[in-house]
C-alpha positions as YAML, in Angstrom:
chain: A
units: angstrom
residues:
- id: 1
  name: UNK
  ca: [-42.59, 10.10, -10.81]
- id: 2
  name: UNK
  ca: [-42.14, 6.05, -11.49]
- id: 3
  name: UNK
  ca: [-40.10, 5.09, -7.83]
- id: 4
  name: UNK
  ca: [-40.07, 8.99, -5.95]
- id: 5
  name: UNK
  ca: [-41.74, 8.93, -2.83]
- id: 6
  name: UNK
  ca: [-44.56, 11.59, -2.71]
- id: 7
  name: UNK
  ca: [-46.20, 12.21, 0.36]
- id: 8
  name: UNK
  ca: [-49.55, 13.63, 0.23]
- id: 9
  name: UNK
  ca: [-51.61, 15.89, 3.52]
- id: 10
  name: UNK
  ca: [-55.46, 15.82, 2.59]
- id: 11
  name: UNK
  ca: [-55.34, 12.32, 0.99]
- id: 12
  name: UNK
  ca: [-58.38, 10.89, 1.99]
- id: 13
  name: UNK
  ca: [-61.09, 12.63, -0.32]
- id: 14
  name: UNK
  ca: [-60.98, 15.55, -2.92]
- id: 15
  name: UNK
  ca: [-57.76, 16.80, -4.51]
- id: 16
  name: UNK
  ca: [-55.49, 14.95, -2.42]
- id: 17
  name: UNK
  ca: [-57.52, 11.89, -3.22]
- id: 18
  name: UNK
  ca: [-57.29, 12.48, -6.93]
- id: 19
  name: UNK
  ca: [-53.67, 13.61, -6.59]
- id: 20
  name: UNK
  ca: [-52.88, 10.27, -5.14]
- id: 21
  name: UNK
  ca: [-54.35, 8.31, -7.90]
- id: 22
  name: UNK
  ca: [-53.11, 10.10, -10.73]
- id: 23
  name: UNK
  ca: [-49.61, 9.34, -8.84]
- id: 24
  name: UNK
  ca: [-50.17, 5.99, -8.79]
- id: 25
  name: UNK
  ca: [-50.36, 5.63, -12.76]
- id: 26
  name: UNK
  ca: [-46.70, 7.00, -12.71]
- id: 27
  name: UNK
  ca: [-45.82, 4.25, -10.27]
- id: 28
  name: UNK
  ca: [-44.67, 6.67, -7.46]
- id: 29
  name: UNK
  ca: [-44.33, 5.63, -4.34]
- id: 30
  name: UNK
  ca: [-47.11, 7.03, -1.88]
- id: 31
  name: UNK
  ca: [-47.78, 8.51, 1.73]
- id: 32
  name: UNK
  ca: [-51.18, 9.25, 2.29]
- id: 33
  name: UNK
  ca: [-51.84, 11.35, 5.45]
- id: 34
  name: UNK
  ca: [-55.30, 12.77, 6.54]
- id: 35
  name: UNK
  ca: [-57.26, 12.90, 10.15]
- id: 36
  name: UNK
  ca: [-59.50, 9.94, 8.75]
- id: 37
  name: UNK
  ca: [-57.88, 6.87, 8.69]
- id: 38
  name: UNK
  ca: [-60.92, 4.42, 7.16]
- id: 39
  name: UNK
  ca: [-61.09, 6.75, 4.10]
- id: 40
  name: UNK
  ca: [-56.97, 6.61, 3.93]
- id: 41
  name: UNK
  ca: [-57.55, 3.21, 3.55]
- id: 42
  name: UNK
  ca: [-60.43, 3.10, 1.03]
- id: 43
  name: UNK
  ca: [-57.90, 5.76, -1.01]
- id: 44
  name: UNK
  ca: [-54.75, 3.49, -0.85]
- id: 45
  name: UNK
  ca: [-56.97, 0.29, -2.28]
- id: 46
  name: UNK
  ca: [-57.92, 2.59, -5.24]
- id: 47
  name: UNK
  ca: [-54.21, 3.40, -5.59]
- id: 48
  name: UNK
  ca: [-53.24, -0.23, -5.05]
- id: 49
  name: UNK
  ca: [-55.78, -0.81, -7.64]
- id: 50
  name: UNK
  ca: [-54.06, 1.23, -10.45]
- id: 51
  name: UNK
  ca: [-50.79, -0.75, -9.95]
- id: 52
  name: UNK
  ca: [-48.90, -0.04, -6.88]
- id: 53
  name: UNK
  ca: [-47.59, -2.79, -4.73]
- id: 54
  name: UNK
  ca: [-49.06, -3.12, -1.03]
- id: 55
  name: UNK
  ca: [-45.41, -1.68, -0.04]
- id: 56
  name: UNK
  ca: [-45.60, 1.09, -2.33]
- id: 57
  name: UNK
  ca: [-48.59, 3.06, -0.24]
- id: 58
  name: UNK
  ca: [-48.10, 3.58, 3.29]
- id: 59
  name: UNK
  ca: [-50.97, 5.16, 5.11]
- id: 60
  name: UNK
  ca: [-49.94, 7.44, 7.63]
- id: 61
  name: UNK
  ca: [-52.87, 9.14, 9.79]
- id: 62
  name: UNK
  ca: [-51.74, 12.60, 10.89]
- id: 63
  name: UNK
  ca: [-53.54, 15.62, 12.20]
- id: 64
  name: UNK
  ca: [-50.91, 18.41, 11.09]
- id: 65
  name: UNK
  ca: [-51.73, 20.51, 13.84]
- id: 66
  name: UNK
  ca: [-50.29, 17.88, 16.07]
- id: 67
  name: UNK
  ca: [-46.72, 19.73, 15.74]
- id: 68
  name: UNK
  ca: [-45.11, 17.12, 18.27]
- id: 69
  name: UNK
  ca: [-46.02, 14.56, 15.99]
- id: 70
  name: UNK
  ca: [-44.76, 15.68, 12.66]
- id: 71
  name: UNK
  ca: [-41.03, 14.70, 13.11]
- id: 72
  name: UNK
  ca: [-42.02, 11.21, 14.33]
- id: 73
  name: UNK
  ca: [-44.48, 10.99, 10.72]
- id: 74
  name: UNK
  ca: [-41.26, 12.17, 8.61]
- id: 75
  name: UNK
  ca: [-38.69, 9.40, 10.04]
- id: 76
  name: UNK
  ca: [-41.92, 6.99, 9.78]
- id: 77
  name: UNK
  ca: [-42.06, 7.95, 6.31]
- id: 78
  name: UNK
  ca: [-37.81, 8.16, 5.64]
- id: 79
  name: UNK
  ca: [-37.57, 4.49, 7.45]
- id: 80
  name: UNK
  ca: [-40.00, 2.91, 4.65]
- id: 81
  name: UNK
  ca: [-39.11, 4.60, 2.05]
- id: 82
  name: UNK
  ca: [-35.23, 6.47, 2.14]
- id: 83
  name: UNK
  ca: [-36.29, 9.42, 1.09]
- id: 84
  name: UNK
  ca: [-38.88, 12.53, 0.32]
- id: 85
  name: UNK
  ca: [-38.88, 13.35, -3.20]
- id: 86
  name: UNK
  ca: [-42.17, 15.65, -3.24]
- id: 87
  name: UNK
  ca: [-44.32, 16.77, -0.50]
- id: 88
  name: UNK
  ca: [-47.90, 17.78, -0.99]
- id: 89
  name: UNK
  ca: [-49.28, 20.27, 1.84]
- id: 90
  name: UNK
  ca: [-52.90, 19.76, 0.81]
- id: 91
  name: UNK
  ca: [-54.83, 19.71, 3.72]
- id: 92
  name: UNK
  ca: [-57.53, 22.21, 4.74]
- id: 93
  name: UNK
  ca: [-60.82, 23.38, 5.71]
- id: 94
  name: UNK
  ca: [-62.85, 26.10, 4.26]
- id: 95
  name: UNK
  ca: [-65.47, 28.71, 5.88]
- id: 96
  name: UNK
  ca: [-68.89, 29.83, 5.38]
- id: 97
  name: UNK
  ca: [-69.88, 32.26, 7.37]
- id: 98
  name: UNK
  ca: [-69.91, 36.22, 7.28]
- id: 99
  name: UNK
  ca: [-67.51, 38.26, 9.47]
- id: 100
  name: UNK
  ca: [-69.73, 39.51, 12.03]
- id: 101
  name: UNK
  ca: [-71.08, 35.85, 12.68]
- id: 102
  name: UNK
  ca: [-67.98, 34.60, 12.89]
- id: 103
  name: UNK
  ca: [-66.57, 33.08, 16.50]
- id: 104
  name: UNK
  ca: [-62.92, 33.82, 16.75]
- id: 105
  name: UNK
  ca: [-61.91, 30.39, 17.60]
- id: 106
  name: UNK
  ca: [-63.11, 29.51, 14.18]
- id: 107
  name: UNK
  ca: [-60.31, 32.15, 12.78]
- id: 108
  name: UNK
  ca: [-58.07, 30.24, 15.10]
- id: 109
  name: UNK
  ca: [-58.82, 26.60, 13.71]
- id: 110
  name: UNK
  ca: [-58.63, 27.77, 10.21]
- id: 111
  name: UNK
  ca: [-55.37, 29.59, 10.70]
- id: 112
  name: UNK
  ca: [-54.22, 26.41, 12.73]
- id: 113
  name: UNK
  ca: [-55.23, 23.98, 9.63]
- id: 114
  name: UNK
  ca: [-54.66, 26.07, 7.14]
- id: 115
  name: UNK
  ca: [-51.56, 27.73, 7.51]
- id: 116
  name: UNK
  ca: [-49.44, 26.80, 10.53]
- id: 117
  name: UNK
  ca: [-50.16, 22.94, 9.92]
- id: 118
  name: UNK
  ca: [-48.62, 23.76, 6.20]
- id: 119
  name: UNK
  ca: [-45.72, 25.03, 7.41]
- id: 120
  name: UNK
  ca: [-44.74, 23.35, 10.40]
- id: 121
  name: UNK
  ca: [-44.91, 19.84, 8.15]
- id: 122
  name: UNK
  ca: [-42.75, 21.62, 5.43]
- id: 123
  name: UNK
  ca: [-40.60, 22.41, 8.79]
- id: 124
  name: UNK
  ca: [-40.58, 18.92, 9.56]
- id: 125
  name: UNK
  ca: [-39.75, 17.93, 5.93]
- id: 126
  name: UNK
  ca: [-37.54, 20.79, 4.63]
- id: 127
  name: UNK
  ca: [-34.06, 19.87, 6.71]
- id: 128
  name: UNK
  ca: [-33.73, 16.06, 4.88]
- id: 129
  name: UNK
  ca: [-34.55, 18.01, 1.61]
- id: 130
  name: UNK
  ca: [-32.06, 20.45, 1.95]
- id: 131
  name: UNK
  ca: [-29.25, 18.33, 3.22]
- id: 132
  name: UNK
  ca: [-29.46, 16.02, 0.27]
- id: 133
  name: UNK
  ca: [-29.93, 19.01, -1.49]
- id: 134
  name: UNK
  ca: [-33.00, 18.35, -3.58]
- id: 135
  name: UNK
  ca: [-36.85, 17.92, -3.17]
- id: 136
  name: UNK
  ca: [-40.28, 19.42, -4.07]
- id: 137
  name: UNK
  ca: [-42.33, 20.82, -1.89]
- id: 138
  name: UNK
  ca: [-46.13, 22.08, -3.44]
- id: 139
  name: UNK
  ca: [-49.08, 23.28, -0.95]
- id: 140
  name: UNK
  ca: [-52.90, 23.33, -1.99]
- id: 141
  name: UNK
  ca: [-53.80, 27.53, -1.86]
- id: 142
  name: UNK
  ca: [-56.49, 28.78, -3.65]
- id: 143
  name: UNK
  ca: [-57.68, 31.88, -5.97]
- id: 144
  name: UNK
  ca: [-58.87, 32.50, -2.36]
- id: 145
  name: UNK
  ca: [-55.21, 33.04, -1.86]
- id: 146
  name: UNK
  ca: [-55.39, 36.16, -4.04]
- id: 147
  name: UNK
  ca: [-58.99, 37.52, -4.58]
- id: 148
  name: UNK
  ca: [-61.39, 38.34, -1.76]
- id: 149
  name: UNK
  ca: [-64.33, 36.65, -1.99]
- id: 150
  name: UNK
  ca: [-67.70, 37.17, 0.52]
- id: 151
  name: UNK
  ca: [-68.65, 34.50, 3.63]
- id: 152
  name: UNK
  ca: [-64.96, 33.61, 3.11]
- id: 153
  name: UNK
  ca: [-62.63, 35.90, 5.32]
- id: 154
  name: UNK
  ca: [-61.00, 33.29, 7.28]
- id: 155
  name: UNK
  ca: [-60.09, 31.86, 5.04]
- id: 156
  name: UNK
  ca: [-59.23, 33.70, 2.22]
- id: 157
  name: UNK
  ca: [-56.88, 35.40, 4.92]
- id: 158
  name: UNK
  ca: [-55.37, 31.93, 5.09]
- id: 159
  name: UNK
  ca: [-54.33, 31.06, 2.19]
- id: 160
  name: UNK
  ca: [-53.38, 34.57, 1.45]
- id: 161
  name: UNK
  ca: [-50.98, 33.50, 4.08]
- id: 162
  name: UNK
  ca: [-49.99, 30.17, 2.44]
- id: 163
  name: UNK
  ca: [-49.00, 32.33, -0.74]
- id: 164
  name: UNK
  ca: [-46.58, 34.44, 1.15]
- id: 165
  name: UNK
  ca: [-45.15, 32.10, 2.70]
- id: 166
  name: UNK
  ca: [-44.47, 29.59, 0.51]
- id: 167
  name: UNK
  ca: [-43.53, 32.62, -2.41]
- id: 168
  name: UNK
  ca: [-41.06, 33.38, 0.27]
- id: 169
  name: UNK
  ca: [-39.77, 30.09, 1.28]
- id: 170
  name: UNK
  ca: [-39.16, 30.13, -2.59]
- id: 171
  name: UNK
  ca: [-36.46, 32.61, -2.64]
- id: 172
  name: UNK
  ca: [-34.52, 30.71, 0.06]
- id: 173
  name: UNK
  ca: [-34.05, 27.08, -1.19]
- id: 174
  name: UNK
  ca: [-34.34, 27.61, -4.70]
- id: 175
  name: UNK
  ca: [-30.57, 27.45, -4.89]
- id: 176
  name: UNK
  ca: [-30.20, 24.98, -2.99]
- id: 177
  name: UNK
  ca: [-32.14, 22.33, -5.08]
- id: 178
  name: UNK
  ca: [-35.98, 22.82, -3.35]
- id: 179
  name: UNK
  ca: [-38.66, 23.51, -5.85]
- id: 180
  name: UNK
  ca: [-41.44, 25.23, -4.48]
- id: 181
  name: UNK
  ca: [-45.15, 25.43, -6.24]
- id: 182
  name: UNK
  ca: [-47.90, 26.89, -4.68]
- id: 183
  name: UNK
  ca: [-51.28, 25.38, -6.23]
- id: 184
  name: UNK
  ca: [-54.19, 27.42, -6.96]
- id: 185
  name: UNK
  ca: [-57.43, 25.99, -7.61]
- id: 186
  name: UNK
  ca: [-60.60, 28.08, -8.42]
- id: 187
  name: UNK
  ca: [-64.08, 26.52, -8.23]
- id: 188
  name: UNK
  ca: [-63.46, 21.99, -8.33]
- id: 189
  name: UNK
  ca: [-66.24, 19.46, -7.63]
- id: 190
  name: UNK
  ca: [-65.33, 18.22, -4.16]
- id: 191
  name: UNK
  ca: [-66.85, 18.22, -0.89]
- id: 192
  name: UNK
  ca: [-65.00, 21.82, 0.21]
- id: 193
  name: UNK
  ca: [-68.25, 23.53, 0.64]
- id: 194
  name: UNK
  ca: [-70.17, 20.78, 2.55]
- id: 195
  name: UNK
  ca: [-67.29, 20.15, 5.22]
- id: 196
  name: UNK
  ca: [-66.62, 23.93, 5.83]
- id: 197
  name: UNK
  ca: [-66.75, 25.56, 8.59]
- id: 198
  name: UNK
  ca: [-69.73, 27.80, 9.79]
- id: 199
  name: UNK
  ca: [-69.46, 30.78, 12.39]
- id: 200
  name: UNK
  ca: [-69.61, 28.20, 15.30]
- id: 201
  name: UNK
  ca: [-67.33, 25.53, 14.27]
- id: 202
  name: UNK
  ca: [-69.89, 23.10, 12.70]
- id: 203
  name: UNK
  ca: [-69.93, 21.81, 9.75]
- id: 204
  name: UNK
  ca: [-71.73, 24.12, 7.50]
- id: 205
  name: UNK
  ca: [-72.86, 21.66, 5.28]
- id: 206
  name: UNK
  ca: [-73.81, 24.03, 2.49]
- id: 207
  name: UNK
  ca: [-74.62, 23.23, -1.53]
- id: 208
  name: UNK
  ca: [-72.49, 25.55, -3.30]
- id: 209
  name: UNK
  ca: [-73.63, 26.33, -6.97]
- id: 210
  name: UNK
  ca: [-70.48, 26.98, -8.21]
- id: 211
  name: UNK
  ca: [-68.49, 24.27, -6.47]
- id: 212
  name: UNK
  ca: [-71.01, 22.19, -8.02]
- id: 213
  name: UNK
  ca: [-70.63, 23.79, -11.74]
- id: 214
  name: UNK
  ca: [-67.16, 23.67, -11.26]
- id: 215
  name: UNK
  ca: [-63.72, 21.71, -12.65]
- id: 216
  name: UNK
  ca: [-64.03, 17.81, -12.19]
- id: 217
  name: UNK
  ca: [-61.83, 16.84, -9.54]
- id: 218
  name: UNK
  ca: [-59.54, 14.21, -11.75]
- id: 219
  name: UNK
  ca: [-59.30, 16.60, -14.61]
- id: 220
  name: UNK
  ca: [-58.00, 19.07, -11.80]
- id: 221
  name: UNK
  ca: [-55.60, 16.58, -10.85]
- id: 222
  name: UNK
  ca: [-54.03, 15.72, -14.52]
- id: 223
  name: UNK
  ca: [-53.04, 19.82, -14.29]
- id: 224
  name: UNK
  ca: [-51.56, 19.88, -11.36]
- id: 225
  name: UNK
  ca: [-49.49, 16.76, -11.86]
- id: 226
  name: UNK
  ca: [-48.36, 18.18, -15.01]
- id: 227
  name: UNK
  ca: [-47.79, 21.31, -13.51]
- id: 228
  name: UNK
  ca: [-45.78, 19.45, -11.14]
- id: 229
  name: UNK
  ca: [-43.93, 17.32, -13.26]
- id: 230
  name: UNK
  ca: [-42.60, 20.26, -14.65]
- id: 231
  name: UNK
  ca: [-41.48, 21.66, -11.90]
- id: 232
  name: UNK
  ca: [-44.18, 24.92, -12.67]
- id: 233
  name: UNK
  ca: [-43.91, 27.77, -9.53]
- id: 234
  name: UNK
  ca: [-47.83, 28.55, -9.81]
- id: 235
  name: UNK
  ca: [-50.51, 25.83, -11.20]
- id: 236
  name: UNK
  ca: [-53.53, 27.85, -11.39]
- id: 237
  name: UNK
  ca: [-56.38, 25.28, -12.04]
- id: 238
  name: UNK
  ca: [-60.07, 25.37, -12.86]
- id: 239
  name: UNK
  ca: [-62.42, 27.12, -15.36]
- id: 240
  name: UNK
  ca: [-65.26, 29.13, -14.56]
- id: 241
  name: UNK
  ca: [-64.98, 33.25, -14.00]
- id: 242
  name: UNK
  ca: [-63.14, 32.90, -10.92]
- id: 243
  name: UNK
  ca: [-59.44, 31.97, -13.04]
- id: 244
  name: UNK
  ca: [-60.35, 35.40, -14.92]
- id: 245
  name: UNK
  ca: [-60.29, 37.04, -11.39]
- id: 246
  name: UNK
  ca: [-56.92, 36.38, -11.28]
- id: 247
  name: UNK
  ca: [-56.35, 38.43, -14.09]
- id: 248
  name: UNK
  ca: [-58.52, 41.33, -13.46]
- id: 249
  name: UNK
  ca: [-56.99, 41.51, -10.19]
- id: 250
  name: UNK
  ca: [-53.55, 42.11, -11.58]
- id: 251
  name: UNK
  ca: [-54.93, 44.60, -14.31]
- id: 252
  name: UNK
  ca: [-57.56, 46.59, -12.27]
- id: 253
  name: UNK
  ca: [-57.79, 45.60, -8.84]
- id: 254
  name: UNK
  ca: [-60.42, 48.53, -8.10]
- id: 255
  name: UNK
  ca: [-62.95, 46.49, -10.83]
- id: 256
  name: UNK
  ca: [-62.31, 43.17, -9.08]
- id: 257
  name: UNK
  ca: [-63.26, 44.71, -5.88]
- id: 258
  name: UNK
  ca: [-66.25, 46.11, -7.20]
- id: 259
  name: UNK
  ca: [-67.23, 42.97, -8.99]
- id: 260
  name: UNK
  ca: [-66.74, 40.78, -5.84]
- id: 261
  name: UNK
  ca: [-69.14, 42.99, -3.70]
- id: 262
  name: UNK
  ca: [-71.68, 41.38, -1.99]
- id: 263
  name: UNK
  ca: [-75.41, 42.30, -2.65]
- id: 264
  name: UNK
  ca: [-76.80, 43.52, 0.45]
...
């Protein structure tokens, strides 16, 4: 990745934040977008720290529900740098609350985050891809994407969402030089839990014992990059039972569902 130009959504903490200094050893060049612009900063010293130049990292606040802003953050982003060589869709908030506590504007914010902020960016992005007919595009989804899980139905139906439509996208740029992956972390050690969303809108602020068990967040990042590097469709990363629900779900989804069943 030594000179591409990677721009990353999420950057300021967690997975983006590891992503974007596990780029920086490769000497890529780096956009680093997120609502929080202090922490940007804080995130682009670290990277500047591994190597980069102070014109190699341009931080770039950006709320990607703000669709009216997203084509004025890509020619920001072309102008400094000439070009998008990989695009990381990574930003998100989670949920914990149960169905029948949950507010439907909370559906509405995680759906807005989650899932229409992905793809109106890749929107924004896709047309210089395809007319210089390569680029990578990736997006942050989650076993959530695939498996059901309980307190979680916002936004498991997002990034069920996110697979589709990035699967799909898939099948129409593929031949045209777009690579597509579609990330899919199980349980990492990141602040996911703490930050998501309750059945109100607040900030849960929640421990979660297996978020807490889980994958260390740089060792998440060294898969995905390689996963990336390669140019791999699907990175699923993590290693607790959760990556084996992937696989029961494709051999017996009736187990899985039973498994996944909340106590009462």
């Amino acid at each position: 990745m030594s000179d591409r130009t990677i721009w990353i959504t999420g950057a300021s903490s967690g997975i983006g934040e590891a992503l974007a200094a596990r780029f920086a050893q490769e000497g890529a060049n780096l956009v680093l977008s997120a609502r929080r612009e202090s922490e940007l900063a804080r995130v682009a010293q670290r990277c500047r720290n591994k190597g980069l130049s102070a014109d190699q990292v341009l931080v770039l606040p950006l709320d990607v529900t703000d669709w009216d802003a997203l084509p004025g953050a890509v020619q920001t982003v072309l102008d400094q740098f000439g070009q998008i060589d990989l695009l990381i869709n990574n930003a998100g908030v989670s949920q914990r609350s149960l169905c029948v506590d949950t507010d439907m504007s909370v559906y509405r914010q995680l759906l807005d985050v989650d899932v229409l902020g992905q793809i109106a960016l890749t929107k924004a992005v896709l047309p210089h891809m395809l007319a210089r007919g390569a680029g990578h595009i990736a997006v942050t989804a989650s076993v959530a994407g695939k498996v059901g899980a309980p307190l979680r139905t916002g936004y498991c139906a997002a990034k069920h969402a996110v697979m589709g439509f990035f699967d799909s996208l898939r099948t129409e740029v593929e031949g045209q030089g777009i690579h597509i992956s579609t990330i899919v972390p199980g349980f990492i050690r990141t602040d996911i839990a703490r930050s998501a969303l309750d059945g109100d809108g607040k900030t849960s602020d929640m421990e979660d014992e297996d978020i807490i068990n889980g994958m260390d967040v740089t060792d998440c990042a060294e898969v995905v990059v390689k996963g990336l590097n390669s140019k791999k469709r699907e990175i699923a990363v993590g290693k607790g039972k959760e990556m084996a629900a992937l696989w029961v779900k494709r051999l017996s989804p009736e187990l899985l569902f039973r498994l996944a069943r909340a106590p009462r």
